[in-house]
C-alpha positions in Angstrom: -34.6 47.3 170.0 -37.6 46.0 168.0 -38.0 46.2 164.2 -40.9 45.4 162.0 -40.6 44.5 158.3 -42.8 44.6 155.6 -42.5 43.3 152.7 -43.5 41.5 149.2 -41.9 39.4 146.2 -42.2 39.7 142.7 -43.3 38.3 140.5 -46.6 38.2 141.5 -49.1 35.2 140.2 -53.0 36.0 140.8 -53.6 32.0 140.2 -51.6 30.4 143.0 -48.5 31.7 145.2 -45.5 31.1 143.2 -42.5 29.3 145.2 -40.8 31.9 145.9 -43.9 33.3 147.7 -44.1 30.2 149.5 -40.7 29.9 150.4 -40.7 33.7 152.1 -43.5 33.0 154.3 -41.8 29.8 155.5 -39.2 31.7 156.3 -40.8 34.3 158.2 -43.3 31.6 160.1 -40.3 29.2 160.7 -38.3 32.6 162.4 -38.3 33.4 166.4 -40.5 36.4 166.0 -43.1 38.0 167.9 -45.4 38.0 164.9 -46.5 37.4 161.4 -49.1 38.7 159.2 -48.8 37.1 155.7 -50.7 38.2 153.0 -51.6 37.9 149.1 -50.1 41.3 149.2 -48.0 42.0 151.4 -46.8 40.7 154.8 -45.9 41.5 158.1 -43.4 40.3 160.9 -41.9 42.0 163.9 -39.7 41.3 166.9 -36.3 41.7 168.2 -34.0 43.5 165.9 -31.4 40.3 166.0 -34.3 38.0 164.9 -35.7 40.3 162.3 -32.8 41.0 160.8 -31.6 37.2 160.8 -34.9 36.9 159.1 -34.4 39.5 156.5 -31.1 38.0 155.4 -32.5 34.3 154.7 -36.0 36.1 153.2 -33.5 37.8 150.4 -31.1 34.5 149.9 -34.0 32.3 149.8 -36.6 34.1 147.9 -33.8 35.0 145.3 -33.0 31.4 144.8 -36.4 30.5 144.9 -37.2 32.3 141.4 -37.9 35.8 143.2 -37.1 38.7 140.6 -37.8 41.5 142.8 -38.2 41.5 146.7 -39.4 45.2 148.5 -39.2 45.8 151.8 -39.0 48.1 154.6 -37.8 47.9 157.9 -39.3 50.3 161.1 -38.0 51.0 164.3 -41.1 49.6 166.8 -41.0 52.1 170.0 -41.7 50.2 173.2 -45.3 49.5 173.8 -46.2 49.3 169.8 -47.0 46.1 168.3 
């Protein structure tokens, strides 16, 4: 199974990323996953559903810690051949 998960982390800063923008993309780059889209905005990653949700787990613990009041996300089911 393959998952995709978008998502962002609050509060936002217009100046510079704040670290616990920082510290979410890290995680998502540093992960085994097929791919990563990050973004001022938003961002993107998708693979395997063990990887992504591995991923999702250390995104919430780390981001929290990091300073992170408010992490959104959503998680797809990627049918064979998307992506």
């Amino acid at each position: 199974m393959r998952l995709r998960v978008e998502f962002t982390t609050e509060p936002f800063d217009l100046d510079e990323a704040p670290p616990h923008a920082l510290v979410a993309r890290e995680v998502v780059q540093t992960a085994p996953l097929d791919s990563v889209d990050v973004g001022p905005f938003g961002n993107t990653a998708e693979g395997r559903a063990e990887e992504v949700l591995a991923a999702v787990d250390a995104l919430l613990r780390k981001t929290l810690q990091a300073g992170a009041t408010r992490v959104s996300l959503q998680v797809n089911l990627v049918e064979e051949g998307e992506g």
